[in-house]
C-alpha positions in Angstrom: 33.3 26.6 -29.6 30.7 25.4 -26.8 32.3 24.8 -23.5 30.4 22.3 -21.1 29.4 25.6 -18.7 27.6 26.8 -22.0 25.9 23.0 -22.3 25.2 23.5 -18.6 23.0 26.7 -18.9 21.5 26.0 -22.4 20.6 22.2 -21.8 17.2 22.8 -19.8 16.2 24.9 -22.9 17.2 22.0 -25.2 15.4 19.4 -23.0 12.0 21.1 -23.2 9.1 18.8 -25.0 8.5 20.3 -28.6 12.4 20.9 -29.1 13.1 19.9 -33.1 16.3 18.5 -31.8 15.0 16.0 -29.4 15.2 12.0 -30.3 11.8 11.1 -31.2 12.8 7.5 -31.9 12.3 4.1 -30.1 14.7 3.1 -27.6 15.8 -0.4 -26.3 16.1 -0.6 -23.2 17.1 -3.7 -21.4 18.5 -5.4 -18.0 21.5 -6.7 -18.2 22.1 -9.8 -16.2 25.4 -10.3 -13.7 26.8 -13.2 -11.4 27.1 -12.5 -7.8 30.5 -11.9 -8.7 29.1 -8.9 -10.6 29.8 -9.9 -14.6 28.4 -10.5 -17.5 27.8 -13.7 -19.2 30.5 -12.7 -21.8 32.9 -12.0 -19.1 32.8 -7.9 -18.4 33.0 -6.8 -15.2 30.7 -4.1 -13.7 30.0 -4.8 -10.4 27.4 -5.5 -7.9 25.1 -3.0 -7.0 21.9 -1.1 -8.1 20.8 -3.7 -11.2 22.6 -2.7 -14.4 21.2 -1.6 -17.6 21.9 -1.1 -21.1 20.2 1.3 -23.6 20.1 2.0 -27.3 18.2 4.0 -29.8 18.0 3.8 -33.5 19.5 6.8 -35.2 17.0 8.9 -37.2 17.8 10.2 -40.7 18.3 14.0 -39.2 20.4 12.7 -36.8 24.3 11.9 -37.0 24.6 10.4 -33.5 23.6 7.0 -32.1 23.5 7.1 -28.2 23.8 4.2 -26.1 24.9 3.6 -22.6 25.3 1.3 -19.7 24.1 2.3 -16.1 22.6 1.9 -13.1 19.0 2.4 -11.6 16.8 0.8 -9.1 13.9 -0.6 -11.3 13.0 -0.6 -14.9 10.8 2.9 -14.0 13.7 4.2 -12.4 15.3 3.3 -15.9 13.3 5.2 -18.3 13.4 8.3 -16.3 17.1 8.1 -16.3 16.9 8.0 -20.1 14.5 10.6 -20.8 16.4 13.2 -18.7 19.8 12.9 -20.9 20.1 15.8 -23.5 17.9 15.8 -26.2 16.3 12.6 -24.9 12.6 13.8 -23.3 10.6 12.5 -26.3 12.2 9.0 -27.0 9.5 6.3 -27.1 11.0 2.6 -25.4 10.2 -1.2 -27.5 9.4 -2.6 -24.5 
């Protein structure tokens, strides 16, 4: 069994460009828009703050997973970086 100290000294191996295991799919990535009261058009609240985003990628035949996430970042640069630095995530490609 793999314990998160062994995730914690193997992942900058797994990160590196060229791994087989790295998501080479598109990713959506997209700004999601809150009130001053800090929710969502359908009512969820996050918060106010550093703008909020929301990600997703396609899952690729050789890959059991779908990721996707909410969080926060400074711009839509800040964004992508944020992205690409999750495990297994240094080649994903974003739609727009």
């Amino acid at each position: 069994m793999t314990s998160a100290a062994d995730f914690c000294r193997y992942a900058p191996r797994m990160q590196r460009e060229g791994n087989p295991h790295n998501y080479k799919g598109k990713v959506s990535l997209q700004r999601v828009r809150l009130n001053s009261g800090g929710y969502t058009d359908r009512g969820h609240y996050y918060g106010t703050g550093a703008p909020l985003f929301y990600f997703f990628c396609e899952d690729m035949p050789q890959h059991s997973w779908g990721r996707d996430g909410f969080f926060r970042a400074s711009d839509r640069a800040a964004a992508k970086t944020h992205v690409r630095s999750l495990p297994l995530m240094s080649e994903c490609r974003f739609y727009n």
